[in-house]
C-alpha positions in Angstrom: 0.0 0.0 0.0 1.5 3.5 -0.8 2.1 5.5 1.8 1.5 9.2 2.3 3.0 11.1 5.4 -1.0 13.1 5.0 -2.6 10.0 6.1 0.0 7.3 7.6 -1.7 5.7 10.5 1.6 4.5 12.9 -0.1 3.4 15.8 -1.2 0.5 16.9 -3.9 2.1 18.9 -4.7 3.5 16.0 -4.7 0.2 14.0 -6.6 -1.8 17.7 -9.2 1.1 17.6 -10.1 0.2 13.6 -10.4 -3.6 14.1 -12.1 -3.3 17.6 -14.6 -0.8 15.1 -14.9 -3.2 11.9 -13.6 -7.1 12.8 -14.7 -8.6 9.1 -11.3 -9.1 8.3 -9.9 -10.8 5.1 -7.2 -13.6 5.0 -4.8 -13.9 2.2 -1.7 -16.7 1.3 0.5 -17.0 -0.9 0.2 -20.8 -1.2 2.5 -23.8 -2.7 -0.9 -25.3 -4.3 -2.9 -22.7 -5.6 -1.4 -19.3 -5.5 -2.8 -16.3 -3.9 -6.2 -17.4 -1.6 -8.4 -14.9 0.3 -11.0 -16.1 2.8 -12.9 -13.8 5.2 -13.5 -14.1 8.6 -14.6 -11.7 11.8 -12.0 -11.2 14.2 -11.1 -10.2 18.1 -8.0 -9.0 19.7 -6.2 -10.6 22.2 -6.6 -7.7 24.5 -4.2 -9.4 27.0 -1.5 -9.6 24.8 1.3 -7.3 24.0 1.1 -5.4 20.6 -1.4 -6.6 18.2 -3.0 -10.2 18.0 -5.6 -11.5 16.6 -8.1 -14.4 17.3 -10.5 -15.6 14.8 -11.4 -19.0 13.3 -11.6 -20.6 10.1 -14.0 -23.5 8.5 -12.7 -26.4 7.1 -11.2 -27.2 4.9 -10.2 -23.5 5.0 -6.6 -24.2 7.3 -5.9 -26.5 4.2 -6.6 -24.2 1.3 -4.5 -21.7 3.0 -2.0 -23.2 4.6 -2.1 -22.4 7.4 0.6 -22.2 9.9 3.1 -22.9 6.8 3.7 -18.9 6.5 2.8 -15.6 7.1 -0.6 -14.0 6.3 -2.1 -10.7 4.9 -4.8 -9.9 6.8 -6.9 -6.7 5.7 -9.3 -4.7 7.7 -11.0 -1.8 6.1 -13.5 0.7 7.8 -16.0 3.4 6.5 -15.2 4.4 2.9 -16.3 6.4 0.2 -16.6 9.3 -2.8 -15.1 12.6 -2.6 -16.5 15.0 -4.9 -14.6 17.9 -6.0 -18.0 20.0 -6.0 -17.5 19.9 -2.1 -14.4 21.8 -2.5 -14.3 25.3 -3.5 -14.3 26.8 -7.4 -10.9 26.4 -7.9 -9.7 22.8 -10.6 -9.5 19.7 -8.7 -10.2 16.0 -9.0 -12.2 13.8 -7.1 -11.0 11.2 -4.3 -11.6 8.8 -1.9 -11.4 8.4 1.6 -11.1 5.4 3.7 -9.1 3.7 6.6 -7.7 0.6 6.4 -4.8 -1.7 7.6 -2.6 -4.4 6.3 -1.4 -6.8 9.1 1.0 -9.3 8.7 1.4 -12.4 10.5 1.8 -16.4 10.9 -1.0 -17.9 12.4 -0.8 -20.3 15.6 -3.2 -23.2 15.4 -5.1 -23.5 18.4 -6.0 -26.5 20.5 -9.4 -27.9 20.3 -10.2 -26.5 23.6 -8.9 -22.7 23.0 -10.5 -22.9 19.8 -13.6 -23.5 21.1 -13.0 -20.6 23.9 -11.7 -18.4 20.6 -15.5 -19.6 19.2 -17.2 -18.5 22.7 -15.5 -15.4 23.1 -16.8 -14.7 19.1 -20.0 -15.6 19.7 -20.1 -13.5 23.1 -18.7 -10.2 21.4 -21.4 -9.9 18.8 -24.6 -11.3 21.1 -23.5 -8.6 23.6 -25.8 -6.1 22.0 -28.9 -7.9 21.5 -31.6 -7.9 24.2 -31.6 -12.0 25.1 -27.8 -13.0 23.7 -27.8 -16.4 22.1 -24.3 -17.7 23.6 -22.5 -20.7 22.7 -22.3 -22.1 26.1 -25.6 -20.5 27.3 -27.4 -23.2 27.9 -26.4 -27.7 28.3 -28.2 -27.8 24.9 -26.3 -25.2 23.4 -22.6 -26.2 25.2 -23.5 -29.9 23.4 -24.4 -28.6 20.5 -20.9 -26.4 20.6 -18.9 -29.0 21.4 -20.1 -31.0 18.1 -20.0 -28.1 15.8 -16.3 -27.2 16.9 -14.4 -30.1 14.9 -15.5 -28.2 12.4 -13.4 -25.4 12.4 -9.7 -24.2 13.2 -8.9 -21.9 15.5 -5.9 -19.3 15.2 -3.8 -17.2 17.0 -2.6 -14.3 14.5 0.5 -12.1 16.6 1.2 -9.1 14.1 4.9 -8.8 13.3 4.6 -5.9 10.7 2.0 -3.8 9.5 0.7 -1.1 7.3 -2.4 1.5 7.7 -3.8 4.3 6.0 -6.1 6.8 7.5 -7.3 9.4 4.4 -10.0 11.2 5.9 -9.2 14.7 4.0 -6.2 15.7 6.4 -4.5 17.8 3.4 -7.8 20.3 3.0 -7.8 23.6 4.8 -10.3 23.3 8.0 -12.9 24.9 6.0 -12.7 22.6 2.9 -12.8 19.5 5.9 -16.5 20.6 6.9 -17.9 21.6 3.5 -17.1 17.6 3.1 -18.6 16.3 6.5 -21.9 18.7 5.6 -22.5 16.5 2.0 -21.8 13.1 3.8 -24.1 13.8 6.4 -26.9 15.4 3.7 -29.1 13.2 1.8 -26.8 13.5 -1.4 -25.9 10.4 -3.2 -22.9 10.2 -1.6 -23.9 10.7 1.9 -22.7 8.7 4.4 -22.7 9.3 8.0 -20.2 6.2 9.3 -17.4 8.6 7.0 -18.9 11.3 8.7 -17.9 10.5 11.9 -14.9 9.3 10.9 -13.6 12.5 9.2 -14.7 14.4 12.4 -13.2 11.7 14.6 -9.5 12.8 12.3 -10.3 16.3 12.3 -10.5 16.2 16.3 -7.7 14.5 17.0 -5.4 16.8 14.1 -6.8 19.9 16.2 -5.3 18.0 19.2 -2.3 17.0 17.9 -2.0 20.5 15.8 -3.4 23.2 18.0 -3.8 26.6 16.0 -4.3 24.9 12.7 
C-alpha cells in the first residue's frame, strides 16, 4: 500500500481502535498449491497480549486451502469508505478522491487446540450477542454447550500475533479546515454520496489533528 505522510496511521492504537470498530477481516496466502487465496472471517484482539493479536477461526477445509501455519498471512481490515466529490471543495480545478481507513497486518497464524478454539468460538459468539436484548451464547445453555462441542471439529482456531504492519487513514487531512466541513456537511446530507459512518470518521480525524495540531 503506498504510503502518504498526510494519512499514515503509525499506531497500533490506532490500527486496535479500527479492528475493535470493523472485525470482518480478510485472509490472504501466498500458497505452494494454488497461489494467492483470500477467505474472510470476523476477528477479536487478544486484548491481554502485547502489541497486536488477533483471534478468529476458520472453517474447514479453509486451514488446508490456505496453509495455514506454513507462513505468514495478509490480513486486511478496512472501515467506513467512500466518494469525494470535488463539487464539495471550493471553485478552484480539482479531481475527485476517496477516503477510507484501512490496515494491512501481517502475521503467521498459531493453530489452536481444540479446547482454545472452542473458547476463541465463545469469546466470538459472546462479542457480537453482547448487543442484543436476550444473547444467544455458545455455552448458554447444556443444549447449546452440546451442541458447541459437536459443531467445533468443524473449524480451526488461530492465534494471529502481528509482526509488521501497514495502515492508512485518508480522511481529508491535506484540506484547509474549512474545505474538511464543506465535506462532513455533503456526507451527512441526503446527497448520493452521503454517508454518515465517514462522517464520523472525518470528524473523529479532524479532532484529533486539532489536538495533535493546535492553531491549525
Amino acid at each position: 500500500m503506498r504510503q502518504n505522510p498526510s494519512f499514515t496511521l503509525a499506531s497500533e492504537e490506532g490500527v486496535k481502535r479500527l479492528v475493535r470498530a470493523h472485525p470482518w477481516a480478510t485472509i490472504v496466502s501466498h500458497t505452494r498449491e494454488r497461489g494467492l487465496v483470500a477467505s474472510h472471517y470476523p476477528v477479536l484482539l487478544d486484548e491481554d497480549a502485547d502489541g497486536i493479536v488477533l483471534l478468529t477461526h476458520v472453517g474447514r477445509p479453509d486451514e488446508q486451502v490456505h496453509e495455514l501455519g506454513e507462513h505468514e498471512v495478509l490480513v486486511v481490515v478496512q472501515g467506513p469508505h467512500g466518494y469525494i466529490s470535488p463539487g464539495w471543495y471550493d471553485a478552484r480545478p480539482a479531481v475527485p478522491t476517496w477516503n477510507f481507513t484501512t490496515a494491512h497486518l501481517h502475521g503467521t497464524p498459531e493453530i489452536l487446540s481444540a479446547d482454545d478454539n472452542l473458547a476463541v468460538l465463545d469469546a466470538l459468539v459472546a462479542h457480537f450477542e453482547s448487543g442484543m436484548a436476550e444473547p444467544r451464547l455458545m455455552r448458554g445453555t447444556a443444549e447449546n454447550a452440546a451442541y458447541a462441542e459437536r459443531i467445533v471439529a468443524g473449524t480451526v482456531g488461530l492465534r494471529i500475533p502481528i509482526t509488521r504492519f501497514e495502515a492508512k487513514d485518508k480522511m481529508s487531512q491535506n484540506k484547509p479546515p474549512e474545505t474538511v466541513e464543506r465535506i462532513i456537511a455533503e456526507l451527512e446530507g441526503d446527497g448520493p454520496y452521503a454517508d454518515a459512518a465517514l462522517a464520523r470518521e472525518m470528524r473523529r480525524a479532524r479532532d484529533e489533528r486539532a489536538v495533535a495540531e493546535p492553531g491549525r
